[in-house]
C-alpha positions as CSV (number, residue, x, y, z in Angstrom):
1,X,0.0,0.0,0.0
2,X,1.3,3.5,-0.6
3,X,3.5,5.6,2.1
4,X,1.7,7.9,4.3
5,X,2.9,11.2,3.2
6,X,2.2,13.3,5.5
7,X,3.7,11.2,8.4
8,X,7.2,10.5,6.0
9,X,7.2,14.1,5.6
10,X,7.0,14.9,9.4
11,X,9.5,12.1,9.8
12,X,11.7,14.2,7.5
13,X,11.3,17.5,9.0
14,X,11.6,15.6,12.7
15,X,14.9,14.4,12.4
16,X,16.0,17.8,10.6
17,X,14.7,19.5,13.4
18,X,16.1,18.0,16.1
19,X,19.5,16.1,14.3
20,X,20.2,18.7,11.8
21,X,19.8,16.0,8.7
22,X,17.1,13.7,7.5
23,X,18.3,10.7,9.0
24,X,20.7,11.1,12.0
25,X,24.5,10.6,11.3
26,X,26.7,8.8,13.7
27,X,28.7,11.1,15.5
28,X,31.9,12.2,13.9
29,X,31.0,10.7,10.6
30,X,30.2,14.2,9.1
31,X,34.1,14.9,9.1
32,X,36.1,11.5,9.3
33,X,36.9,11.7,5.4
34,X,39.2,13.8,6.2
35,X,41.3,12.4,8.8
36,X,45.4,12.8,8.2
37,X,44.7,15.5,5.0
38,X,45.7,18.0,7.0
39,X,43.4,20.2,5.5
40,X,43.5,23.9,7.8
41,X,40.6,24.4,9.8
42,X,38.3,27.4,8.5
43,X,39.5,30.4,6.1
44,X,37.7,32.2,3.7
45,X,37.2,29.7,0.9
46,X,36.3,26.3,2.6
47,X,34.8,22.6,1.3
48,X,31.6,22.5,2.0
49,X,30.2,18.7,1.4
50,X,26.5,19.2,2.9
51,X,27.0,15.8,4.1
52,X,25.2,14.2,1.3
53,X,27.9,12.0,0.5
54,X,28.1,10.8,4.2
55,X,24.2,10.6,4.3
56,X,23.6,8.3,1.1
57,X,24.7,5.2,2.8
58,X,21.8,6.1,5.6
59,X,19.2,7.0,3.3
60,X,19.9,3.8,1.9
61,X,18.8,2.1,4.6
62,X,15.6,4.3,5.6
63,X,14.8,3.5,1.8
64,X,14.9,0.1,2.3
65,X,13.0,0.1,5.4
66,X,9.9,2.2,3.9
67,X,10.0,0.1,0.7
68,X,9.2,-3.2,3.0
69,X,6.6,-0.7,4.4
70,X,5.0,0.0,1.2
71,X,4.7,-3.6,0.6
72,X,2.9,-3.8,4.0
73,X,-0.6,-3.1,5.2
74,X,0.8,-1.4,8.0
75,X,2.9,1.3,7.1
76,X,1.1,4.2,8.6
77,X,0.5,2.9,11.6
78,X,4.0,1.4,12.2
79,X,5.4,4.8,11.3
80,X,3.0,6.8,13.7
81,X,4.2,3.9,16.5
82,X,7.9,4.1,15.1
83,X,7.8,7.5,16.0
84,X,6.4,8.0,19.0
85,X,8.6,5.6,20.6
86,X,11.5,7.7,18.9
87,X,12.5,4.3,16.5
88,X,12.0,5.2,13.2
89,X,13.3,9.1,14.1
90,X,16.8,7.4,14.3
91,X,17.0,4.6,11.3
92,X,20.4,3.9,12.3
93,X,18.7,1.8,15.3
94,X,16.8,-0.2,12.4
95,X,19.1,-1.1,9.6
96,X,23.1,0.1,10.1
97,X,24.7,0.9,6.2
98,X,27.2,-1.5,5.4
99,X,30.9,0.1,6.6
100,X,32.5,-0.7,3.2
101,X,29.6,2.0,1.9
102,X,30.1,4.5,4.4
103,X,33.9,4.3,3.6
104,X,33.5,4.1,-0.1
105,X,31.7,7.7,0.0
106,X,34.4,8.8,2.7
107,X,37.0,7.7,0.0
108,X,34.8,10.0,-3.0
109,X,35.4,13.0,-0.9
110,X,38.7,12.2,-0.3
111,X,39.3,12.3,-3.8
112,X,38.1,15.5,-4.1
113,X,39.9,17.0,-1.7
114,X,43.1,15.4,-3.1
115,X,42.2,16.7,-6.6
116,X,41.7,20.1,-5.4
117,X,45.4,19.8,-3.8
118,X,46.7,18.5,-6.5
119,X,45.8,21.2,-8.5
120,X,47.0,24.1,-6.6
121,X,43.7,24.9,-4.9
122,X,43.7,26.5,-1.6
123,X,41.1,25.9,0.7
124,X,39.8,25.1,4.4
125,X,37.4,23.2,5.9
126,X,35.3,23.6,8.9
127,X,35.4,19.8,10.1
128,X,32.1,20.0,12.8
129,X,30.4,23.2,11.7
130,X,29.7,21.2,8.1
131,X,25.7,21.1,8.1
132,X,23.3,19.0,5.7
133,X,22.2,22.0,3.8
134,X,18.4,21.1,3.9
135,X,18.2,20.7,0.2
136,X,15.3,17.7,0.6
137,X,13.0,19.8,2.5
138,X,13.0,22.5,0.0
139,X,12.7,19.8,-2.7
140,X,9.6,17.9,-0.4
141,X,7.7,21.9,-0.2
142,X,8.3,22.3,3.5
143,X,9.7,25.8,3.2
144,X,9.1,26.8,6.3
145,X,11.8,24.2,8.5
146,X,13.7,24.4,5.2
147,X,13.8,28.6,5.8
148,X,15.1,28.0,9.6
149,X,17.4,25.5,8.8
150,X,18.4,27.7,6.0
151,X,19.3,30.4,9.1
152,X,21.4,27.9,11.0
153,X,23.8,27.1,8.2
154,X,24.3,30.2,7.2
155,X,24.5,31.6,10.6
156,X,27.3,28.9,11.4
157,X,29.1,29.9,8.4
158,X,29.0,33.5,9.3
159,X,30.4,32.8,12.4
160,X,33.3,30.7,11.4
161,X,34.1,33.7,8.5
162,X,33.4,31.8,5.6
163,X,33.1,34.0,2.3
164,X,33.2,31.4,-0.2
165,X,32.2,27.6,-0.7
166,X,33.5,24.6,-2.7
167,X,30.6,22.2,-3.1
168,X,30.8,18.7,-4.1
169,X,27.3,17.7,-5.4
170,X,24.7,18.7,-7.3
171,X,22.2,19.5,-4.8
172,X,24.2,21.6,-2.5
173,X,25.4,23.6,-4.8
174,X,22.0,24.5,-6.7
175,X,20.1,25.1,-3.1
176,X,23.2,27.2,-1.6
177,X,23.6,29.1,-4.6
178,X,20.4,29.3,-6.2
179,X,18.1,29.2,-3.3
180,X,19.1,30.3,0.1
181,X,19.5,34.3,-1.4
182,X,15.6,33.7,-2.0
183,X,15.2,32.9,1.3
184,X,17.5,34.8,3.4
185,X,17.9,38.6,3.3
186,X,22.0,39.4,3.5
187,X,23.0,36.4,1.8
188,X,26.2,36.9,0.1
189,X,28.5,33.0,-0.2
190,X,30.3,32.6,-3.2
191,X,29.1,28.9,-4.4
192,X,31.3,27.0,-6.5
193,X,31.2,23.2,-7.9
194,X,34.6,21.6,-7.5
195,X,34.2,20.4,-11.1
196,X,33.8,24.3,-11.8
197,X,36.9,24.6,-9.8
198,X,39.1,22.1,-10.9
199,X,37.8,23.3,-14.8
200,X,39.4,26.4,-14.3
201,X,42.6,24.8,-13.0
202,X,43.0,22.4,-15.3
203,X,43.6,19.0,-15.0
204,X,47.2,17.6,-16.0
205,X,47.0,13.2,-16.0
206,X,48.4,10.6,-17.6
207,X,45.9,8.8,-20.7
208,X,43.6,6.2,-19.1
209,X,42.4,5.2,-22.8
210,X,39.1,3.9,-22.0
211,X,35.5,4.7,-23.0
212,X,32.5,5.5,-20.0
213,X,28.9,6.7,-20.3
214,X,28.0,9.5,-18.1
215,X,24.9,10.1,-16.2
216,X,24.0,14.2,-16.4
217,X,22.2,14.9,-12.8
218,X,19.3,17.3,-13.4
219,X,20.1,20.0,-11.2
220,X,23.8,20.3,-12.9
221,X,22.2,20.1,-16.8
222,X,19.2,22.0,-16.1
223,X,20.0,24.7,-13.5
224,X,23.3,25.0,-13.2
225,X,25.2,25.2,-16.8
226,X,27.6,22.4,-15.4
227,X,27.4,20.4,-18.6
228,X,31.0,20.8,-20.1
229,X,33.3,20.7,-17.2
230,X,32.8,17.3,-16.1
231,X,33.6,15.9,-20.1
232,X,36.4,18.3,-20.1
233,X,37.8,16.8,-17.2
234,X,37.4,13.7,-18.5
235,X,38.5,14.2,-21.8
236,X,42.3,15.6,-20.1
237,X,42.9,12.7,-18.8
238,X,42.1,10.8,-21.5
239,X,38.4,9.4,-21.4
240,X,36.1,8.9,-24.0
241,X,32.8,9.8,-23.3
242,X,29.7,8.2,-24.4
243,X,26.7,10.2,-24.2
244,X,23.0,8.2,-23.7
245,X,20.0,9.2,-25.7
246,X,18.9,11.6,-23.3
247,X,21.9,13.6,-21.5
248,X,22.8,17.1,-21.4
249,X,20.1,19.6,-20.5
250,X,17.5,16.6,-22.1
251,X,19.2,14.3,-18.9
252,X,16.6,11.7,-17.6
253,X,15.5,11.8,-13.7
254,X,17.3,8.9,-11.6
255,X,14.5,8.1,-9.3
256,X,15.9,9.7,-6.3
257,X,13.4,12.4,-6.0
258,X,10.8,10.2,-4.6
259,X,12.7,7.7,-3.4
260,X,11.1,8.5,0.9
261,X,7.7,8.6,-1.0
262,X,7.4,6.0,-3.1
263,X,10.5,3.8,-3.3
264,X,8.6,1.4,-5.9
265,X,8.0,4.4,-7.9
266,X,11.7,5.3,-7.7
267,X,12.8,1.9,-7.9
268,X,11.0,1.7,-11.6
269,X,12.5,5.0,-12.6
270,X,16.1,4.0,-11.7
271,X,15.6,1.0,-13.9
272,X,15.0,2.2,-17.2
273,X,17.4,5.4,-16.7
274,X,19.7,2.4,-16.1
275,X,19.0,0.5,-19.2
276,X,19.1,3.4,-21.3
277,X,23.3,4.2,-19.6
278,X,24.1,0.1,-20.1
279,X,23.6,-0.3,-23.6
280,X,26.6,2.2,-24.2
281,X,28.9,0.7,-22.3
282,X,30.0,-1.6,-19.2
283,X,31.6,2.0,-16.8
284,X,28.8,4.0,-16.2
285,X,29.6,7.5,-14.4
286,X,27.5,9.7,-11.6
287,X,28.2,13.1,-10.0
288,X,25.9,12.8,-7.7
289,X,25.3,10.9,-4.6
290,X,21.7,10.5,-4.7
291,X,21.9,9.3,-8.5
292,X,24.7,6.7,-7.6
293,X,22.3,5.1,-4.8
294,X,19.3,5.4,-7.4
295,X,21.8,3.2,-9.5
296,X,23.2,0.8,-7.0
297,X,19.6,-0.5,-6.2
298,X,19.2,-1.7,-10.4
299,X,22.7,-2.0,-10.9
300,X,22.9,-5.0,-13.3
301,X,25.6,-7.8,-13.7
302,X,28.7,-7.0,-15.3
303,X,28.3,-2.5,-15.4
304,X,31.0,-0.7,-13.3
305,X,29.8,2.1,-11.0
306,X,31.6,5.0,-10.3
307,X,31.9,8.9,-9.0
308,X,33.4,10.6,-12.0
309,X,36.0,12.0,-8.7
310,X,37.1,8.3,-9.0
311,X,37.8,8.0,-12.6
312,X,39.6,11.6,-12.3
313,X,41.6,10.8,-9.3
314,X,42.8,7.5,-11.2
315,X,43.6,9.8,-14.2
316,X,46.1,12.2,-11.7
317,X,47.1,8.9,-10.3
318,X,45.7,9.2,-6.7
């Protein structure tokens, strides 16, 4: 039977609320990636991951436990019970992520830090004070916890000194650029994609001589111009890319968008975008975290799944 909305939703804005993410991160998880980069705390210019990376391997799991919801007659009322008793507010207590996930998207970020480095870029990080940036509740409609939570980023940042961000996924970098200044009078970060970044910089790396079919995320294509950076990248250290039927601005959704509603739905989504990336080829790239889950849950025998950070950190021989 389908989800109850209204009750996923208050789940959502819940844990938000009172955990500053949509499902609760393990403390110290937020900022383990970068353990021994010795990366200087704070600055002007910082990274600024939004924990989305750190949060996929979570989400994951809440997925999973609302799709074996859906396919239950009980799903509203084990989620009205799940909450009151505070059980489904903190997933973590249900279904743990695998640790070779959560270190697999410690080791994406740690990639693009290193690339950064590697190509002369300067930068800080604020280790604890990096907050989810509450992209999912603007995405869901509930503007007003999204507008509060909104205030506490920004306020953090302001108080650390932070002028400028370098964001590392798609959603981030669309809400904090795009649509926190509609929300927040005196809004003045500079937001800029790493692959914006590193574009700029250029990328110097030996010629991995192999073909890959990349996956455009929406919010990149369609909002944010970052459509030629990530082949440039690609193409300097020598990758071939194939492009799908539908890429570009004309991208196809991953199924991620309603994944906490209606993970059949999502499911079903993720496996014909999925089709449509195999038939090019057996490497099939993401830049995003959200698509890469989408992707894990349809991935089929024999296609290799990767972070485009992955393929470029191989190609600069990280």
């Amino acid at each position: 039977m389908p989800l109850p909305v209204r009750e996923v939703l208050d789940m959502i804005a819940d844990n938000t609320r009172r955990r500053g993410c949509p499902v609760p991160l393990p403390e110290g998880d937020s900022y383990r990636w970068a353990d021994g980069l010795g990366i200087p705390r704070g600055g002007d210019e910082v990274l600024f991951t939004g924990l989305l990376y750190q949060l996929t391997p979570h989400i994951d799991s809440l997925v999973s436990y609302l799709e074996g919801l859906e396919r239950s007659s009980v799903a509203t009322l084990a989620i009205r019970l799940g909450r009151i008793a505070g059980k489904v507010v903190d997933v973590t207590k249900i279904a743990s992520p695998p640790r070779e996930r959560v270190e697999e998207q410690n080791g994406v970020i740690r990639n693009i830090a290193m690339l950064l480095m590697r190509s002369g870029v300067s930068f800080g990080y604020v280790y604890e004070d990096d907050m989810y940036s509450g992209a999912l509740l603007y995405d869901l409609g509930l503007e007003e916890d999204f507008e509060l939570h909104a205030k506490r980023v920004h306020g953090r940042l302001r108080e650390r000194g932070v002028r400028s961000l370098i964001t590392i996924d798609p959603h981030t970098t669309h809400v904090m650029r795009e649509v926190y200044p509609k929300f927040l009078d005196g809004y003045d970060l500079e937001v800029r994609s790493y692959l914006e970044v590193l574009a700029e910089r250029g990328l110097v790396g030996r010629r991995l001589g192999r073909e890959v079919t990349i996956h455009d995320p929406c919010l990149y294509a369609r909002y944010e111009g970052i459509v030629e950076q990530p082949r440039g990248l690609l193409e300097s250290v020598g990758v071939e890319v194939k492009e799908p039927e539908r890429c570009r601005n004309m991208t196809f959704c991953c199924g991620g968008p309603v994944e906490s509603l209606s993970p059949g739905l999502s499911k079903g989504i993720a496996s014909l975008r999925m089709e449509e990336l195999a038939r090019h080829g057996s490497e099939v790239l993401t830049m995003c975290p959200i698509c890469h889950s989408s992707f894990l849950r349809v991935r089929p025998e024999g296609v290799r799944l990767r972070d485009l950070s992955s393929c470029l950190a191989e190609g600069v021989g990280l």
